[in-house]
N, C-alpha and C positions, 0 to 999 in steps of 0.2 A: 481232239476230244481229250485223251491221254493231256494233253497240257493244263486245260480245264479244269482237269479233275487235277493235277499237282499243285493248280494257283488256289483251287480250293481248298486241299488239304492244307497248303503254307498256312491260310487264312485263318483254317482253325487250329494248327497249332499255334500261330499268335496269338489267337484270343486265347487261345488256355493258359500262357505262358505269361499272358500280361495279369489276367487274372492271379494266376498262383503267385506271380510277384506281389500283386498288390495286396492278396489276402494276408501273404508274409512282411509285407512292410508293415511300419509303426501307425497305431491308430492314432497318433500325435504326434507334432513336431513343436522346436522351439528352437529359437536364436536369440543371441543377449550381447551386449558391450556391456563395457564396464569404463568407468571417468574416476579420475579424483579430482577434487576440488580445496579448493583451502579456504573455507568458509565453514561457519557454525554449522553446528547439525538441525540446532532447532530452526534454522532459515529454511536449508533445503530442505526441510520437513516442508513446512509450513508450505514455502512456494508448490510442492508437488501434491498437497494434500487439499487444494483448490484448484480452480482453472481460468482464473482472472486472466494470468500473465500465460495460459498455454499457447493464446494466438503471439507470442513476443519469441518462447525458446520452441515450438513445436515446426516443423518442418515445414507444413500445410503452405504458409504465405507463400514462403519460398519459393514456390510453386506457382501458385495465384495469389498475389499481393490484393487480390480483390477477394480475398474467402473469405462469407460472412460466417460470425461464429452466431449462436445463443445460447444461453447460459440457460440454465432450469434447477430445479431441484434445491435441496439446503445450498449454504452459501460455502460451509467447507465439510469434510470428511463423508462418509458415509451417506452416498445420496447426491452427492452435486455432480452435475452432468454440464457436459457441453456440447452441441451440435455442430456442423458445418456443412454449406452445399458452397461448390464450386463448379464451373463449364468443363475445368481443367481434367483432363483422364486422369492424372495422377493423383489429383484430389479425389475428386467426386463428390460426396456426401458420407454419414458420419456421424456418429456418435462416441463417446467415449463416460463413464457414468464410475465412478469410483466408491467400490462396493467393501472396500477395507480400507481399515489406514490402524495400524498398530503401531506404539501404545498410543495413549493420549497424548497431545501434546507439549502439555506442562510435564511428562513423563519423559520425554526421547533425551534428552541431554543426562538423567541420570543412569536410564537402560543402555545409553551410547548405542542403541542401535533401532531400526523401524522398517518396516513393511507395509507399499500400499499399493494395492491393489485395482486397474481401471480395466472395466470392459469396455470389448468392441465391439460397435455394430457397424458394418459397412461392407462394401462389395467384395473384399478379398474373400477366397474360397474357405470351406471348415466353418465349422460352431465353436462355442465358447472360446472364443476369442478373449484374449487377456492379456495386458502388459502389467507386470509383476517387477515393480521397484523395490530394491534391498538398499537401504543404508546401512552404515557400518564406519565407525572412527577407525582410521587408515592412521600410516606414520607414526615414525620413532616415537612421537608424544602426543599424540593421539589428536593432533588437529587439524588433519585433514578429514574428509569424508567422500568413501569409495561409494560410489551410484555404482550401484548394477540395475540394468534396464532388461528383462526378459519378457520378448514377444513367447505367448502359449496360444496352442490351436489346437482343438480334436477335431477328425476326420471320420471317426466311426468306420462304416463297414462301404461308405462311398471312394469304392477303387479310383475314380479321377481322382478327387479330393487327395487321398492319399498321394498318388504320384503331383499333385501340386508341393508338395512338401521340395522336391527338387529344387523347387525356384523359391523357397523362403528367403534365402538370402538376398532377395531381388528387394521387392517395396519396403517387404516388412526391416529388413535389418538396413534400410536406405532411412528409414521413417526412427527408429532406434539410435543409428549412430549420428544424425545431424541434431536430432532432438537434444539429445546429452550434450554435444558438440554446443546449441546455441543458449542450453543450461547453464553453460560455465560462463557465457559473455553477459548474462541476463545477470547472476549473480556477483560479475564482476561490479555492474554497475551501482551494487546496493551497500551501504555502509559495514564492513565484515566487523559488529558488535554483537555480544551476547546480550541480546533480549528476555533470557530467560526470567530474569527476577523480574523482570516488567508483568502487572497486573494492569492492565488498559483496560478501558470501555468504549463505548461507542455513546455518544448521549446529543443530546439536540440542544443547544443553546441557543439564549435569546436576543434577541436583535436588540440591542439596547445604546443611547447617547452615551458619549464619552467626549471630555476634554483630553489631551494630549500636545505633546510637545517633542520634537523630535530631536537628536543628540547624537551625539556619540562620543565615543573615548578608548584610549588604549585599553589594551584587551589588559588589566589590571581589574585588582578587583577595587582597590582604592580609588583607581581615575573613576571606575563606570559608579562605585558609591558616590562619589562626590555629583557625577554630572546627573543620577537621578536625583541626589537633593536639591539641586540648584531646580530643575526642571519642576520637582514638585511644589517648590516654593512662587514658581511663578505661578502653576495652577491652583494652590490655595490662595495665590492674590485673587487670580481672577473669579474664580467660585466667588470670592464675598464680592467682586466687582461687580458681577452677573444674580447675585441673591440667590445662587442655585446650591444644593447640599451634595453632599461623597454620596452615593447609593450602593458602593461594594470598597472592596481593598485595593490595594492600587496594582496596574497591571502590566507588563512590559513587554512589550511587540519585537519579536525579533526582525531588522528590517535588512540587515546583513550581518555574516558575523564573519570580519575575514581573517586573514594573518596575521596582523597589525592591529588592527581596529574591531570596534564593536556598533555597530551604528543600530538607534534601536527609539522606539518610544514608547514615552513616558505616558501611562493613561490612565485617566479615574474615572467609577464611572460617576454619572451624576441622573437626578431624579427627573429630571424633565427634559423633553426634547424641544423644547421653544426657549428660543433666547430671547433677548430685549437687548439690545443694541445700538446706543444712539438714537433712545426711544422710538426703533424700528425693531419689531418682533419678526424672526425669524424659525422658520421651522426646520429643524433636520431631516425629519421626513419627506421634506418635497425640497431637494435641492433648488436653488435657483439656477440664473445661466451664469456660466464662469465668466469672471470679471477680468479684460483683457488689461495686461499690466504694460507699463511703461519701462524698458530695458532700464535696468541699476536703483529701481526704486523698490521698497518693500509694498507687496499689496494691504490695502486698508481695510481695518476692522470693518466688517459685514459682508465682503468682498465673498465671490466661492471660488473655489478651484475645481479642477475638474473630474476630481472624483467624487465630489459632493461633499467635500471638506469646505469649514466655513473659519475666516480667519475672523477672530476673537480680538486677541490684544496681542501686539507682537509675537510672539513662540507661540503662545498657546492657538490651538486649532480645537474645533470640535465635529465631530461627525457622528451617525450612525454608524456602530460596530459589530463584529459577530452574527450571529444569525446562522443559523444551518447543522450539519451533524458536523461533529468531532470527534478526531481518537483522544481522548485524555487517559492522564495517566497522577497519580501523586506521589508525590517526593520527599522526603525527610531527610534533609544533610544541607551542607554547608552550599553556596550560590555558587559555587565553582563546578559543583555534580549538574547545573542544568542545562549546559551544553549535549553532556554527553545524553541525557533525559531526550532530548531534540532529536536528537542521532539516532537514538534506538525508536522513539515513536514513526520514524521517519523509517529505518530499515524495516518496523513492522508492519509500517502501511505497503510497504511496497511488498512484500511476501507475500501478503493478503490481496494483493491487486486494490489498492483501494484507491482512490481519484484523490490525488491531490494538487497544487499548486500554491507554492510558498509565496512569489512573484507576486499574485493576484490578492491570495486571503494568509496572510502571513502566522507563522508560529506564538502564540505568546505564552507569557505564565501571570498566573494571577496568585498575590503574595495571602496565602490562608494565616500564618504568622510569620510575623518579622523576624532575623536572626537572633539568635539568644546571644546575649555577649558572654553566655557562660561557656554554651558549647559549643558558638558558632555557627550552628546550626538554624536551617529555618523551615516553613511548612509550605510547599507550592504545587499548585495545582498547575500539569503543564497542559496545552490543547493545540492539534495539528487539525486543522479545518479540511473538512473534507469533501472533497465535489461528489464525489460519489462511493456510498459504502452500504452494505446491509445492517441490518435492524442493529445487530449485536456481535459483538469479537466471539470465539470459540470460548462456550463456557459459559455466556454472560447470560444465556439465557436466548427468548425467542421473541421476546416483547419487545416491542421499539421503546426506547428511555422515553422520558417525558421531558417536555424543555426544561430546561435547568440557564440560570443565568452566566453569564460569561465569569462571572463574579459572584459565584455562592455564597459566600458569608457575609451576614448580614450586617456588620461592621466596618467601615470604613479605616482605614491604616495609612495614615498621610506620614514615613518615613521613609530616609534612604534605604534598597537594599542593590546587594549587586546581582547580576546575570550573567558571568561568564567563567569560561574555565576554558581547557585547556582541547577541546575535541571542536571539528570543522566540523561544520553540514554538507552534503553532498549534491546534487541535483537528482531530483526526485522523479519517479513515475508519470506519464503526461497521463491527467485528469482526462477523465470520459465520461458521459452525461449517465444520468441516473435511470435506471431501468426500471420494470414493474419485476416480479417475481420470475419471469421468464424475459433475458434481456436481450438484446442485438448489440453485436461490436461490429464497426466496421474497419 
């Protein structure tokens, strides 16, 4: 009996003992790493103040390579959310919804520094759950940027909860330091350009005919002037060959642009999509069947190919072009800034998580005015086609554009200009299908 009554009293001095511990421990806990990187600020802004790319640097796949995400809420800062469910225990299910993001974004490169803010919902123990990202320009010269990533949790007056703080450094700072960890490889992969002076939009353009001819030339600016006048000269032959008018300025399709070389086409657009062809009328709109060609022979006028390109006269090709949303952006300087124009619309689609693919729907620019020979200088509209983006960039507003032609000005401009300078393109983002308001990524 005497024993009984000793294993009883042990009992309750450990409850009182676990108790008075837990009354005296913290009603909160938090853990944090810290990264640097050697990239822009306004990038790692931008990528952490969305959650396009959080299934790419977040931890979660890694785990189950099968987590589905969905997206909700605005498209970036304040209010855009992500979900996840997974079979996986280390997964589970999840939310994360970002309730801050300081300062704006056209502001962070001149504040050099930013805070944002994502809650958690998910099965780890404690409320107000929060990870609390700090930026900050790091290095001698201020071009790095230090991530601090800080998991917060309050426990209130629930004693378990509390002694779970023990094991913080278990999932949560597991979830912390692989995230940062697969931040810096995500960012490796995106062109390190200052986007800041870039004003982009998002806008819909129209599916419309164009002749073209394809070329290329050293990455000069003289060779690639020279090879679009030649090109353009053939497509003013064939315009009056075909009776068909310019319907916009002329336009140039970046089709690679490598170390050496510039390979690219030449396109106008024109007023109607029906040809006449060796008094056969042809329509762009309804491809025909691709015409099998005989090895070392060129295929003949009326012929298609197989992307529903129609051979014309020699060089010149004509198809249906454009169609669908675009990041554009416009430009005022000399044709050797449109490289780098390319590069930065390209590192801001990818910040932004936006769906693209160069390969399939290529980059081009459309010439708004020709170069001045005074200042050198010329006017271009650039546009990076997009598989999948929301309505509007940050800033632009909440209304979807309205189609706009690939070719907004209503003037046609049949002269040479050139397209290159002196910056690579990078391999882009893989494109993923377009969602309604609330999306699924798999």
């Amino acid at each position: 009996m005497m024993r009984v009554l000793e294993f009883i009293v042990a009992l309750i001095m450990v409850a009182i003992l676990f108790v008075v511990i837990g009354v005296l421990m913290p009603d909160h806990s938090s853990t944090s790493r810290s990264v640097e990187v050697s990239h822009d600020l306004r990038q790692v802004y931008d990528i952490l103040s969305n959650f396009r790319r959080f299934p790419d640097y977040g931890v979660l796949r890694a785990y189950d390579p099968n987590t589905r995400f969905v997206y909700s809420g605005s498209a970036y800062g304040d209010g855009a959310a992500v979900s996840w469910k997974s079979s996986n225990p280390k997964v589970q299910w999840g939310t994360l919804t970002i309730t801050r993001d300081q300062p704006r974004p056209t502001e962070v490169s001149t504040q050099g520094s930013a805070e944002i803010e994502w809650t958690l919902k998910n099965p780890w123990v404690g409320h107000n759950k929060r990870f609390v990202i700090e930026l900050e320009r790091a290095g001698s010269s201020g071009r790095l940027v230090r991530v601090t990533m800080r998991y917060k949790v309050d426990y209130g007056w629930n004693l378990l909860d509390r002694y779970s703080q023990l094991y913080i450094h278990g999932d949560p700072a597991a979830f912390v330091q692989y995230t940062l960890s697969n931040l810096q490889n995500v960012l490796a992969s995106i062109p390190n350009v200052d986007y800041n002076p870039l004003t982009p939009a998002i806008v819909q353009t129209r599916r419309e005919p164009i002749l073209f001819v394809s070329t290329r030339a050293k990455r000069t600016l003289e060779d690639v002037s020279t090879a679009t006048q030649k090109a353009l000269t053939e497509i003013d032959a064939a315009m009056k060959k075909l009776g068909v008018k310019a319907a916009g300025p002329r336009i140039t399709i970046t089709t690679d642009y490598g170390s050496q070389n510039y390979a690219f086409d030449v396109a106008v657009p024109i007023d109607t999509s029906t040809l006449a062809l060796a008094k056969q009328s042809y329509d762009l709109t309804r491809p025909g069947t691709p015409t099998a060609q005989t090895q070392g022979t060129a295929p003949a006028p009326g012929s298609w190919e197989k992307d529903g390109t129609l051979v014309v006269d020699g060089n010149v090709m004509a198809r249906m072009a454009f169609g669908g949303k675009a990041l554009e952006a416009d430009l005022q300087a000399s044709p050797a800034s449109l490289p780098l124009m390319r590069l930065n619309l390209e590192a801001y689609a990818q910040t932004h998580g936006y769906g693209f693919d160069p390969n399939a729907h290529r980059m081009y620019d459309v010439v708004v005015q020709d170069v001045d020979p005074n200042t050198g200088e010329g006017s271009y509209k650039v546009y990076l086609p997009l598989s999948w983006a929301p309505d509007a960039v940050p800033g632009q507003g909440t209304q979807p554009a309205g189609a706009t032609s690939a070719a907004p000005a209503a003037a046609a401009t049949i002269s040479a200009s050139a397209s290159v300078g002196a910056a690579a393109s990078t391999a882009p983002a893989a494109s993923v299908a377009a969602p309604a308001t609330a999306a699924t990524a798999g």
